[in-house]
Structure formats: C-alpha cells, structure tokens
C-alpha positions, 0 to 999 in steps of 0.5 A, a space after each residue: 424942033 425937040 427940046 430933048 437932046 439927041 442922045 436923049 431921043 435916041 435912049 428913048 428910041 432904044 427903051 422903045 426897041 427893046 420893049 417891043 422885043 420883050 413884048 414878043 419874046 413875052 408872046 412865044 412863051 404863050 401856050 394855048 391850054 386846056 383841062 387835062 380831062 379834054 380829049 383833043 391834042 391838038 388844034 388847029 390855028 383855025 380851031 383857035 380862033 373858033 375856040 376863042 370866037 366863041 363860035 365852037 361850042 363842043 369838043 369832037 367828044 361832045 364835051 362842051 367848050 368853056 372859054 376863059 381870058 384875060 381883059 382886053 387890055 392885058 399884055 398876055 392876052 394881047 400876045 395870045 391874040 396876035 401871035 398865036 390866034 393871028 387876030 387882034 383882041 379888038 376883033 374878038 371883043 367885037 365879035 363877042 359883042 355882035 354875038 352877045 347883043 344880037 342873041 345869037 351866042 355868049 361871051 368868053 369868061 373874063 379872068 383877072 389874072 394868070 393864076 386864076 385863068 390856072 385854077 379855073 381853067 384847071 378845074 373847069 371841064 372843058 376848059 380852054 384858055 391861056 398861058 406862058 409855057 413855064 406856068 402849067 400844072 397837072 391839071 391842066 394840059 397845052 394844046 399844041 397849034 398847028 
C-alpha cells in the first residue's frame, strides 16, 4: 500500500495529465522548415521522414539535402518525431546508425538548441529541420506536410 494520502496521489496524477497535454500542445506547434532558397513547398509525410532518414539526398531541384536536429532526448525533437514524422526518435537513431556503420549513408547534423537549428538551418542551403511555429525568420521558410 502507498504511503502518500489520496489527495496526494491524485495531485500527482492530475501534475501527470497536465504535462502530457502540454507535451502535446508543445508537439502541434512544431513546423518542419527549410532555407528559404529551397524550391519545394511542400512535402509529404513520406518525403519527411525520408528527409529525416536520411534516405533522400537531393531536392527535386537537385540541390542537396542538409538535415539538422536536436538530440535525442529533447522534448521538441521528441514532439517532431512523433506527431509530425509518425515515427519514434529511437527508430531514426537507430536507422542512422545501420546507415552510418554499415557505410551505406551519413547522419543528420546534431544541433544544441532551437536558435541554432534557426541560424544553421537559415543560413545552410538546402537545409531542413525543425521548429515551433512562432519561431521562423526570413531565412528560413515552413514546409507545410501533407
């Protein structure tokens, strides 16, 4: 049996209830975006993730792909992965690694925070990556999924 009173135990669950809906309003807010110079417009959910799986090396116009994230363990990165990409970072992490070890492709750029996913995804052609919708500038563009 707890030790913690009801009322306590059901604060908690309440503090839980709330931060996973935080969590979530957090995870709408994230665009997928781009260097403004990129052509496309737009991309599919299927086109994401092979952004993101490194599996898609060039733009329709040729131009070549530059991936940027967030570690792992970041909850934006998180929240990307899983309500726009549908895929569990864990899966792109592992997927990364069978490319990488096996010689067969590269890793995405590892960023430390979202005002330096901005600048480098803002000032690397090609570029793609990540951000809450009230955090864009001119150089960068959002790439609206479909």
């Amino acid at each position: 049996m707890s030790s913690k009173p009801l009322t306590v135990r059901r604060l908690d669950l309440i503090a839980a209830f709330l931060l996973g809906l935080f969590s979530l309003s957090q995870a709408s807010g994230m665009d997928l975006v781009a260097n403004v110079n990129t052509t496309a417009e737009s991309v599919t959910r299927n086109e994401a993730r092979l952004l993101f799986l490194m599996r898609r090396a060039q733009w329709p116009d040729g131009q070549p792909v530059q991936v940027f994230v967030l570690p792992d363990e970041n909850s934006s990165h998180q929240a990307f992965c899983k309500q726009k990409l549908f895929i569990f970072p864990r899966k792109l992490r592992l997927a990364w690694e069978r490319q990488l070890y096996s010689g067969t492709g590269q890793v995405p750029i590892r960023v430390n925070s979202l005002e330096e996913m901005l600048q480098r995804v803002g000032s690397t052609p090609g570029a793609v990556g990540y951000l809450p919708e009230n955090m864009t500038n001119d150089r960068v563009k959002i790439l609206p999924i479909r």
